[in-house]
N, C-alpha and C positions, 0 to 999 in steps of 0.2 A: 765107419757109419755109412751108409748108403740113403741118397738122396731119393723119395718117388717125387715126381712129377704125378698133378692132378691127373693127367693121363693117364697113365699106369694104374691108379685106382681106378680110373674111369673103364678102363675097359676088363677089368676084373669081373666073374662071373656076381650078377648079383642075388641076393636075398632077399624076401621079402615079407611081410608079416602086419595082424593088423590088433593093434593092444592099445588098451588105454595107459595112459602113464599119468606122475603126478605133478607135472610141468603142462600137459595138455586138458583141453577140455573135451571127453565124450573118447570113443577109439582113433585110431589115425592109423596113417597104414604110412610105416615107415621101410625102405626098400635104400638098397646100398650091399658094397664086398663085406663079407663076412671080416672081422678082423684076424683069423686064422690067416684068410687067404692073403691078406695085407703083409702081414708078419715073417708066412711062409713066403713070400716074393723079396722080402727084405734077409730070406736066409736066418731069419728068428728060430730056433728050434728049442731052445730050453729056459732053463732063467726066467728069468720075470724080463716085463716090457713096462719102461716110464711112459705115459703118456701126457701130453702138456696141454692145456689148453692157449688161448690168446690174454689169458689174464692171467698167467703163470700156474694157477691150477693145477697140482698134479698128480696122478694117482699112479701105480703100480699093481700089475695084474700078474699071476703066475702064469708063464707060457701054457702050462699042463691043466688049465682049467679052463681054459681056452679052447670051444667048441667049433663045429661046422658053423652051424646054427646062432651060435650066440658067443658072444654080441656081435653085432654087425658096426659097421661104420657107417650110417644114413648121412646119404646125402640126396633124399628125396622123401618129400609127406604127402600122403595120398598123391602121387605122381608127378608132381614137381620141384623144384631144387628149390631149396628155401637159402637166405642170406644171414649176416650176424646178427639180427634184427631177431632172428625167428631159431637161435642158436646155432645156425649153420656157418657154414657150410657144410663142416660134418660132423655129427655127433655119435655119440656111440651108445648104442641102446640093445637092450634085451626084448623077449619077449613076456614081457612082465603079467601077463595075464593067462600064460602056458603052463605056468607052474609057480605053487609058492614060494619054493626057492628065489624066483626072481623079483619076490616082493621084499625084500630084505635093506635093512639099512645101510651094508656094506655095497651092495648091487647098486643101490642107487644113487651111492656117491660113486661109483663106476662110470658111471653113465654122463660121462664127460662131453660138454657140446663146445662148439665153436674150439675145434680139436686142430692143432697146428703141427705135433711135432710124436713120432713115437719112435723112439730107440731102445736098443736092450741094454740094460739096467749096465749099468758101469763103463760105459761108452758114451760119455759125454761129450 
């Protein structure tokens, strides 16, 4: 398993996008590394990825559905870093107003905040 330091995401190219969601009120423009790019740095290539929240929360994505684009790991709302309060540090979101694909009920339990820990599936 390989450890990142907030750094190494930090300095990950970012993303950025502006959607309403159904945790927010009105659009928000949510900005952060794509999670490709997160996974691709941890040497992720196939398989599914566990993702954990801080409340032990966890979901399971297939590496192969996993875009440029989407989902991102936001660690910033309309241009500043938000804390646990506001589900951050970093949550993980779609563009949910780009396509209805990403209005879905499976998508939105995807959408995991206050994100602590992601590994590839069977490497615990």
């Amino acid at each position: 398993m390989i450890k990142l330091q907030s750094e190494d995401i930090a300095a990950l190219q970012k993303t950025s996008f502006e959607t309403s969601n159904i945790w927010t009120e009105g659009t928000v423009i949510f900005t952060g590394p794509s999670l490709k790019s997160v996974i691709e740095l941890a040497n992720i290539t196939d398989g599914f990825v566990t993702l954990t929240a801080v409340n032990d929360y966890i979901i399971q994505i297939a590496v192969k559905s996993i875009t440029e684009n989407a989902p991102i790991i936001a660690n910033s709302i309309n241009g500043k870093p938000f804390d646990s309060r506001e589900k951050g540090p970093y949550w993980v979101v779609f563009p949910y107003d780009s396509d209805p694909k990403y209005q879905q009920e499976e998508i939105y339990a995807n959408s995991i905040w206050q994100l602590v820990a992601i590994e590839k599936d069977g490497e615990w």
